[in-house]
N, C-alpha and C positions, 0 to 999 in steps of 0.2 A: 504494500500500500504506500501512498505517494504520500506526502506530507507537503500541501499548500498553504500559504500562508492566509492568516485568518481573513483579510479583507478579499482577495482575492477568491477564495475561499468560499466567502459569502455569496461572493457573485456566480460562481460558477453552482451553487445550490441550486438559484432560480434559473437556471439555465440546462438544458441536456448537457452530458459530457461533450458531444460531439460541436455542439453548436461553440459552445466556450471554446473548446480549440480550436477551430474555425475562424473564430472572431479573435482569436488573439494571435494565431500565427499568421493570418493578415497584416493583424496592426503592424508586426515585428518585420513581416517583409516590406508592408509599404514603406514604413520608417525608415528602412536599411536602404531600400531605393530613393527614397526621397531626400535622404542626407548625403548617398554616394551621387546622384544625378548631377549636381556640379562640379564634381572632378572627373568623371569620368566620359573618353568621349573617344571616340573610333576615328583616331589621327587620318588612317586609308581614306576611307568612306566621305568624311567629311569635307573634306577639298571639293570632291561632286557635286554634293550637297549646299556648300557655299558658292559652288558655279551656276546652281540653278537659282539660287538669289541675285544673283548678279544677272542674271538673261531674264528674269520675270520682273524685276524693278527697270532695267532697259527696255527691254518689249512688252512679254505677259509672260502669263505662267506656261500657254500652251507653246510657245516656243520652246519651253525649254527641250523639249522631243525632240526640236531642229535642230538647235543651238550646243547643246549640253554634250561634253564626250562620252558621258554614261549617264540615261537616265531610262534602267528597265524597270521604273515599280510603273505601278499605276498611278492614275491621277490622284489622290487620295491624299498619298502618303505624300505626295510632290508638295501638294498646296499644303497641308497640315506644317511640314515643316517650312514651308518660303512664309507663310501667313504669321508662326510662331517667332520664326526665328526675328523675323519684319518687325513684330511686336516686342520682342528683346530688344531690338536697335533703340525703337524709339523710348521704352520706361527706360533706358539705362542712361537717357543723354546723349550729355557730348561725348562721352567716353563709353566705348563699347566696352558692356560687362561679358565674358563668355563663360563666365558660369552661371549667368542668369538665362544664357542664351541654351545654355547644356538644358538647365531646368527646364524650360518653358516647354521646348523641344518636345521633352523627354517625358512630358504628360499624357500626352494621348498613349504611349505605351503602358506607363504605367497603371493608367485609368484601364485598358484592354487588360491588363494582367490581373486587377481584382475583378473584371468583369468576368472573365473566363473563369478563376476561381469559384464565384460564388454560380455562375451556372452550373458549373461541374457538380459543385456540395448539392444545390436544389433538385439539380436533374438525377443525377447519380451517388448521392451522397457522400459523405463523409472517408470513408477509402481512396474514393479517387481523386475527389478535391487536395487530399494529402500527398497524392504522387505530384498533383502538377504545384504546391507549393515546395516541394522535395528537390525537383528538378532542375539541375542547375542550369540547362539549357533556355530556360526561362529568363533565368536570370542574365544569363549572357547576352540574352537580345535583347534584353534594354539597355545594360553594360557598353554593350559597341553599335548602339544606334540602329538597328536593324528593323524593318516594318514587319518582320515576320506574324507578331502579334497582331497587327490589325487585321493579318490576313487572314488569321486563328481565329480572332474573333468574327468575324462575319461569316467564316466557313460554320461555327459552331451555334451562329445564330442561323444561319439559315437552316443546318441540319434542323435546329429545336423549331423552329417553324411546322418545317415539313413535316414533322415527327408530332407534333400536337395540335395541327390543323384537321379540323375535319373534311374530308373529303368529302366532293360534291354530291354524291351519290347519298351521305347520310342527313343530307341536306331537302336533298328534294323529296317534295312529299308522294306518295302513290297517285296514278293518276285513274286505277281503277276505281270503281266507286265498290262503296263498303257492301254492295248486295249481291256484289260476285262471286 
C-alpha cells in the first residue's frame, strides 16, 4: 500500500483512482512542457520554419509552397506557426524575444497533446491514456517542433467521429406502414 500524503490524499478520496492519476500526470506533463517550451527548439527544422515567415509577411502564406525550400506539412500547421510566431514578434517589441516565440509556437502542440490524452482516458480508458503519457515519442515532438501531433489529433478525432456517429440507416424511419 502506497502512503499519500494527507491533503493530497483527501483529494484523491473524492475522486476514482484512475481519474486522480489522470488529472495529475497531466498536470506534471503539461508543466514539464510548458516550463521546457522556451528552451527548447529544433535548430534543423527551424530555419524553414522562419523562411516561411519571411515569404508570408513579403507575399502571403500561400506562397510559401512556391517560395519556401521545404515546406511538406499542410496548410494548418504553416499558418499556426507564421500566425504565432507573427504574434511573438509583435508582444515582444523592439527586441525579438525567442523564447517567447518557442512558447507561443509551441501551444497548439501542447494543447493537441492533452487533447489526445484525455480522448484516449474517455474513449478507452485509463491503461491506455497511461501509454500515451508514458511515451517518450510524444514528448519528443513537441521537444523539436514537429506537427506530428496535430496530425494525431485530427486523425483520432475523426476516427471518434466515425466511430460514434450514427449511421444513416439508424436514422431513417421505416417507410412501410405499421399494418404490414
Amino acid at each position: 500500500m502506497t502512503v499519500i500524503p494527507s491533503k493530497i490524499g483527501a483529494i484523491a478520496k473524492g475522486l476514482n483512482r484512475h481519474r486522480f492519476y489522470f488529472i495529475l500526470i497531466n498536470t506534471i506533463a503539461v508543466a514539464v512542457m510548458l516550463f521546457s517550451a522556451p528552451v527548447s527548439w529544433n535548430i534543423y527544422d527551424i530555419r524553414y520554419f522562419e523562411e516561411w515567415v519571411t515569404i508570408a509577411n513579403k507575399y502571403n502564406v500561400l506562397y510559401i509552397y512556391k517560395y519556401a525550400t521545404k515546406a511538406a506539412y499542410p496548410p494548418i500547421p504553416i499558418i499556426m506557426f507564421v500566425s504565432l510566431y507573427n504574434l511573438a514578434t509583435f508582444l515582444g517589441g523592439e527586441e525579438f524575444n525567442p523564447a517567447l516565440a518557442r512558447f507561443l509556437t509551441k501551444l497548439p502542440l501542447i494543447i493537441s497533446f492533452v487533447l489526445i490524452g484525455y480522448i484516449l482516458y474517455r474513449c478507452y480508458g485509463w491503461k491506455t491514456a497511461r501509454w500515451w503519457y508514458l511515451s517518450y515519442a510524444s514528448y519528443s515532438t513537441i521537444f523539436s517542433y514537429q506537427f506530428d501531433l496535430l496530425v494525431a489529433l485530427f486523425l483520432l478525432l475523426s476516427y471518434c467521429l466515425l466511430y460514434t456517429s450514427p449511421s444513416p440507416r439508424d436514422l431513417s424511419t421505416s417507410r412501410m406502414p405499421s399494418s404490414a
